[in-house]
C-alpha positions as CSV (number, residue, x, y, z in Angstrom):
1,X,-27.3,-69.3,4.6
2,X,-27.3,-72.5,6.8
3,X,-26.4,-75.9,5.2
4,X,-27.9,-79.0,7.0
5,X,-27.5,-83.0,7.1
6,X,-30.8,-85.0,7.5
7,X,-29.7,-88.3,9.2
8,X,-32.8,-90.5,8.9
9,X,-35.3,-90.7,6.3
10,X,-38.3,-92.8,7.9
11,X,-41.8,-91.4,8.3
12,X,-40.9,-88.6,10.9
13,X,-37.7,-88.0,9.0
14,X,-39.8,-87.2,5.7
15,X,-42.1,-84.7,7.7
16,X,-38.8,-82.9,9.4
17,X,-37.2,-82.5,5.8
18,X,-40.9,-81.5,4.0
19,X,-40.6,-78.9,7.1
20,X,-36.8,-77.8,6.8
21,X,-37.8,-77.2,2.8
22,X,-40.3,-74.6,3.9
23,X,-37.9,-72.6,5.7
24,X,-35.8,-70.1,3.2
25,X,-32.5,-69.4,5.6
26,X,-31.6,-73.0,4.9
27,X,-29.8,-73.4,1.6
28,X,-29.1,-77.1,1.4
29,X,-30.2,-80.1,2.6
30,X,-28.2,-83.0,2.5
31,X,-30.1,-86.6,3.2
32,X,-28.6,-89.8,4.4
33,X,-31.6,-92.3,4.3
34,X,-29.8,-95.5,5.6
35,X,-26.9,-96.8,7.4
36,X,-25.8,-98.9,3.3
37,X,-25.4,-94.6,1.9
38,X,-21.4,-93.8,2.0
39,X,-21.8,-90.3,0.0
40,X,-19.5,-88.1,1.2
41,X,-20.5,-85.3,2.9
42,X,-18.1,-82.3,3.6
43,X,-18.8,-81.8,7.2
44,X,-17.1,-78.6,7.2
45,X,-19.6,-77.0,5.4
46,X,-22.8,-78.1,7.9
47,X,-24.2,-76.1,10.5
48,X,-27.0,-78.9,11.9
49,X,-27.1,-82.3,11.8
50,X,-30.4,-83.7,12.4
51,X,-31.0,-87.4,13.7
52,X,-33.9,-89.2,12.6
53,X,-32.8,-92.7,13.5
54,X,-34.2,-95.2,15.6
55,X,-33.5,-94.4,19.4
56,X,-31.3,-97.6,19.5
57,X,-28.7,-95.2,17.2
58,X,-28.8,-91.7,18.7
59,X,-26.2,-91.4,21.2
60,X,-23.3,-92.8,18.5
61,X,-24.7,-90.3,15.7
62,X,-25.2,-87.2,18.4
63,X,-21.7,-88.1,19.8
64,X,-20.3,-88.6,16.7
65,X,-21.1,-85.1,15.3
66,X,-20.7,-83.1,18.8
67,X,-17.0,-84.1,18.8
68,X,-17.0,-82.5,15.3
69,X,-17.9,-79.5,16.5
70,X,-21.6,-79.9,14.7
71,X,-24.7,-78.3,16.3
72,X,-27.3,-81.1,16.1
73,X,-30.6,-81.3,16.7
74,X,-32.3,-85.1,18.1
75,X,-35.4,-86.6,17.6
76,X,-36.8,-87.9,21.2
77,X,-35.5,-89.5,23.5
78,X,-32.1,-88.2,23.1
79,X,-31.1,-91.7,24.7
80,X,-33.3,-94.0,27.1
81,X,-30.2,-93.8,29.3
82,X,-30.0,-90.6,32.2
83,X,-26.5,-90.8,32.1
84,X,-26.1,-91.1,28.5
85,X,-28.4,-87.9,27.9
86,X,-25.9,-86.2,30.5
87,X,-22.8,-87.0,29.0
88,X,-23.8,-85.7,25.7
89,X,-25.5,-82.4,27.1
90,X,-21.8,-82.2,28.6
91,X,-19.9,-82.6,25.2
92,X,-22.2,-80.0,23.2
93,X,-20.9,-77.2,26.6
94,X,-17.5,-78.6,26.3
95,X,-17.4,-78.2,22.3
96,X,-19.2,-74.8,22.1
97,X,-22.1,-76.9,20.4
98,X,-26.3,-76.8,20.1
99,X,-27.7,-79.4,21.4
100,X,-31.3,-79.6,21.1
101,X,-34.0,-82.6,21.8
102,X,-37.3,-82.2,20.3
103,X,-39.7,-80.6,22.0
104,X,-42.8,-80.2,20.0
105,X,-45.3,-79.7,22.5
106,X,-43.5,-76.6,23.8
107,X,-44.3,-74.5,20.2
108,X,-48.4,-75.3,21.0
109,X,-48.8,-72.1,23.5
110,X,-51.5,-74.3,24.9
111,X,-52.1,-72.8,28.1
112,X,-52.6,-75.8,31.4
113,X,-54.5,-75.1,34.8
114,X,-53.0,-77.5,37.2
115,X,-55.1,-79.0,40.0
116,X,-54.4,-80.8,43.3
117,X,-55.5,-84.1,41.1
118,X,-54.6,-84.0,37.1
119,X,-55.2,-86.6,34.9
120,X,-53.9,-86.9,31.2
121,X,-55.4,-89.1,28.6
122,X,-54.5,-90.2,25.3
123,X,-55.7,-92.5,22.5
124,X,-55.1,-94.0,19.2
125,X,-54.6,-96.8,17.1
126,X,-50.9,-97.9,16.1
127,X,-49.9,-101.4,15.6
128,X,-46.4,-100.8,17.0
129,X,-47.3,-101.3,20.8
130,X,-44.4,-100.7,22.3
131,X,-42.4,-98.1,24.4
132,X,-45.5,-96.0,25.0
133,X,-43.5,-93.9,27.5
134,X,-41.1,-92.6,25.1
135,X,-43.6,-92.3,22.3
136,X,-46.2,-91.1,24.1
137,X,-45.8,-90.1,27.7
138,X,-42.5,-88.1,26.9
139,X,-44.7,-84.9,25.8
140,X,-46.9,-84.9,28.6
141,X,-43.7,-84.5,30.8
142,X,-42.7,-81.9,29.2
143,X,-46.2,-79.7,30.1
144,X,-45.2,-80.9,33.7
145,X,-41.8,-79.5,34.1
146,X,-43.1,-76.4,33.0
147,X,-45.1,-75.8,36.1
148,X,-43.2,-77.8,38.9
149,X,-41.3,-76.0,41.6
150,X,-39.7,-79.0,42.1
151,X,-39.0,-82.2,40.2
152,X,-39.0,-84.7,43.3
153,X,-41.2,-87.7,42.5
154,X,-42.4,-88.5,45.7
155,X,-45.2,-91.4,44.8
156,X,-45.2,-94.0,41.9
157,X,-47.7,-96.4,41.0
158,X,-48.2,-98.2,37.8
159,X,-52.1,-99.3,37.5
160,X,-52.1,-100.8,34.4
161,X,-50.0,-102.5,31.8
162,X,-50.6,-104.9,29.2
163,X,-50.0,-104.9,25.1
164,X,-50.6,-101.5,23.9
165,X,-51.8,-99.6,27.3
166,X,-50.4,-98.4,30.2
167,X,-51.6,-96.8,33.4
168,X,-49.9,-94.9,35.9
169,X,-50.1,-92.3,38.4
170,X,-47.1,-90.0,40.6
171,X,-47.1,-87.4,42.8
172,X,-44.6,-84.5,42.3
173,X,-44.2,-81.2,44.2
174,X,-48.2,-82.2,45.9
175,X,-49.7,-83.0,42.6
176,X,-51.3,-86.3,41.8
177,X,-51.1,-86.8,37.8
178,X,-52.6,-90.0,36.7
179,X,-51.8,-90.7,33.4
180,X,-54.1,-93.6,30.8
181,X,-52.2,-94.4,27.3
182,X,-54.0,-96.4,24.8
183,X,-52.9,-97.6,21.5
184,X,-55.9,-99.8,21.0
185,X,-58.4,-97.1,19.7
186,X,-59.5,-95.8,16.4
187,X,-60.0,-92.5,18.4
188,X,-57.2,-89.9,18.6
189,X,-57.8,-88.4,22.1
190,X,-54.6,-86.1,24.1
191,X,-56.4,-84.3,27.0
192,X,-54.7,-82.7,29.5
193,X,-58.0,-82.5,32.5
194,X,-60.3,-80.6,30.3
195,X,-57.8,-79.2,27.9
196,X,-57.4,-80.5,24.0
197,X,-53.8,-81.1,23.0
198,X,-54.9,-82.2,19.3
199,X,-54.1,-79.1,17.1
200,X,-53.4,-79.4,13.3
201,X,-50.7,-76.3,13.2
202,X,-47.2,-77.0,11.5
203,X,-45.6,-76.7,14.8
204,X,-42.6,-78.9,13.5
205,X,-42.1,-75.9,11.0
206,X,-42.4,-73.6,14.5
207,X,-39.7,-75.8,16.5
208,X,-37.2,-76.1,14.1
209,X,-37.0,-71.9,13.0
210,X,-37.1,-71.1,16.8
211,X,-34.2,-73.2,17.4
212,X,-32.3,-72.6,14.4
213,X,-32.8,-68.5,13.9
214,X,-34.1,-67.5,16.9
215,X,-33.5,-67.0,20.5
216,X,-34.4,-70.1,22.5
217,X,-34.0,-71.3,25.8
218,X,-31.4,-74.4,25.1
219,X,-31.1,-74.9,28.8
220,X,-34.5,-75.5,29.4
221,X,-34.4,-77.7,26.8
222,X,-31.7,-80.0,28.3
223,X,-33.5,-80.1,31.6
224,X,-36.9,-81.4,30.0
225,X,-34.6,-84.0,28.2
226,X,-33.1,-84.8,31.5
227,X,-36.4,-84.9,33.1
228,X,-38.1,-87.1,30.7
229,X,-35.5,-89.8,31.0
230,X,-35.7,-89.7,35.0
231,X,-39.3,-90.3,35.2
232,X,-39.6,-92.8,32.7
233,X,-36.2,-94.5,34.1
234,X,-38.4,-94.5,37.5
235,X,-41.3,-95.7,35.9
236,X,-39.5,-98.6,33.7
237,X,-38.2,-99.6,37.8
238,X,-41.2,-100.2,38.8
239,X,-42.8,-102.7,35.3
């Protein structure tokens, strides 16, 4: 049976421990909800740590539990920092350890037909209007990756960008991808060209059994991580 340490308990953190409850290999659940909680946990007996935090705290808390020796799983962006991300993808190999970044839109086995043009849109209201590319934009690159021979940008442009919305297009590996964010609506729109993204599946159940009890591709995993933090350090060079 696996033993695991909830680090985090906002509103994601709540949905990743209603979805760890569901899942029967895991026999305890220990929960720290805020940095004030000093209960004492006996590490030795956890097998994942998961980090729920704010961004602004992941790359102490992954660190921190790597040099333990602790497989640990990350809410995204596993830092806003390239280098960062690397160094810690580094400790896990050094320390024999699991490192994995969520990945949620992986587990949707939506199936994307790229074009010479492509064009993403999504949609809804949030009154927290910043960091749309790490909120948003981070799982439409990971349907890119997928399908790119290489992961070159080659063209950059930022259209639009003002409170709540941002606009941009780039051209990888010959493809044109212009992507629209909005946080402004009351519609909940994720399109990729013609293809819905919207599904109402558990796939956080999905991601977290496949990387705890099954066989998984961690290496890909790292590489989308990696990939995510290029483009949107690219991007952020460009504001």
């Amino acid at each position: 049976m696996t033993n695991v340490y909830l680090i985090g308990y906002g509103n994601w953190g709540k949905k990743v421990f209603k979805s760890l409850k569901k899942i029967s290999k895991i026999s305890k659940i220990h929960i720290k909800k805020s940095r004030l909680e000093n209960k004492q946990i006996d590490l030795k007996s956890i097998d994942w740590v998961f980090i729920t935090t704010n961004t602004s705290q992941h790359y102490k808390l992954v660190e921190k539990y790597l040099k333990k020796k602790i497989n640990v799983f990350c809410e995204k962006p596993l830092t806003t920092n390239l280098f960062k991300s690397k160094k810690l993808f580094k400790l896990a190999k050094k320390n024999n350890c699991k490192l994995y970044v969520s990945d949620i839109e992986n587990f949707k086995n939506i199936k994307l037909k790229f074009k010479k043009s492509n064009y993403i849109y999504r949609s809804k209201f949030s009154y927290n209007k910043t960091d749309i590319l790490n909120r948003l934009a981070y799982h439409d690159f990971t349907y890119i990756y997928k399908k790119l021979k290489s992961t070159k940008i080659q063209k950059l442009y930022i259209q639009s960008r003002k409170r709540g919305f941002l606009s941009f297009n780039l051209s990888i590996d010959s493809k044109e991808f212009f992507f629209t964010y909005n946080l402004n609506s009351r519609k909940k729109i994720h399109t990729f060209n013609d293809t819905n993204l919207r599904i109402k599946k558990n796939i956080l159940h999905k991601m977290i059994s496949s990387f705890m009890f099954k066989k998984i591709n961690f290496k890909k995993n790292s590489e989308i991580a990696l990939f995510s933090n290029k483009i949107i350090e690219s991007i952020k060079e460009n504001y």
